[in-house]
N, C-alpha and C positions, 0 to 999 in steps of 0.2 A: 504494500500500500504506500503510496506515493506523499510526499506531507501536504500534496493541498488534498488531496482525496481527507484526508486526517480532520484537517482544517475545517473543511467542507462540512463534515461529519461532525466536528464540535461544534460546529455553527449551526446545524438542523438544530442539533440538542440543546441547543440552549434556546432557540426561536419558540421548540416544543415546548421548555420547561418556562420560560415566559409567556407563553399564552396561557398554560396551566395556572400557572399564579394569578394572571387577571381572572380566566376564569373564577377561580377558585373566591377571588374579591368579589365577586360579580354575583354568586352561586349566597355568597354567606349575606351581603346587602339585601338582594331581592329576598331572604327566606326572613331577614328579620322584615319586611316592608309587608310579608305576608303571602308572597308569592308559592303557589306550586312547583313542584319539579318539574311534572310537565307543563308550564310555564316560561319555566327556565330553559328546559329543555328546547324548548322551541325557539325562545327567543335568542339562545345560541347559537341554535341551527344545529343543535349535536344530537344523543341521542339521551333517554332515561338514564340508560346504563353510565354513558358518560358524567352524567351531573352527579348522582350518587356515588361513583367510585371519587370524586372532588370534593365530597363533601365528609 
């Protein structure tokens, strides 16, 4: 594996694990505002599964 292949690849995972963290802000707001999962779910465009494994 090449060092930008490397780079590249630390650069996904950090894009993933910072979308994760807004989510995650995003997931914990809306449930104190009173919001549902599937709420949430939607309004992220993700799936059930995904909200709750965030939360």
């Amino acid at each position: 594996m090449t060092i930008e292949m490397k780079m590249d690849q630390r650069y996904e995972q950090g894009k993933n694990e910072g979308e994760q963290n807004r989510d995650r802000e995003l997931i914990a707001k809306w449930l104190q505002k009173g919001k549902t999962i599937a709420e949430i779910a939607e309004d992220l465009d993700r799936s059930e599964e995904y909200v709750k494994n965030l939360m």
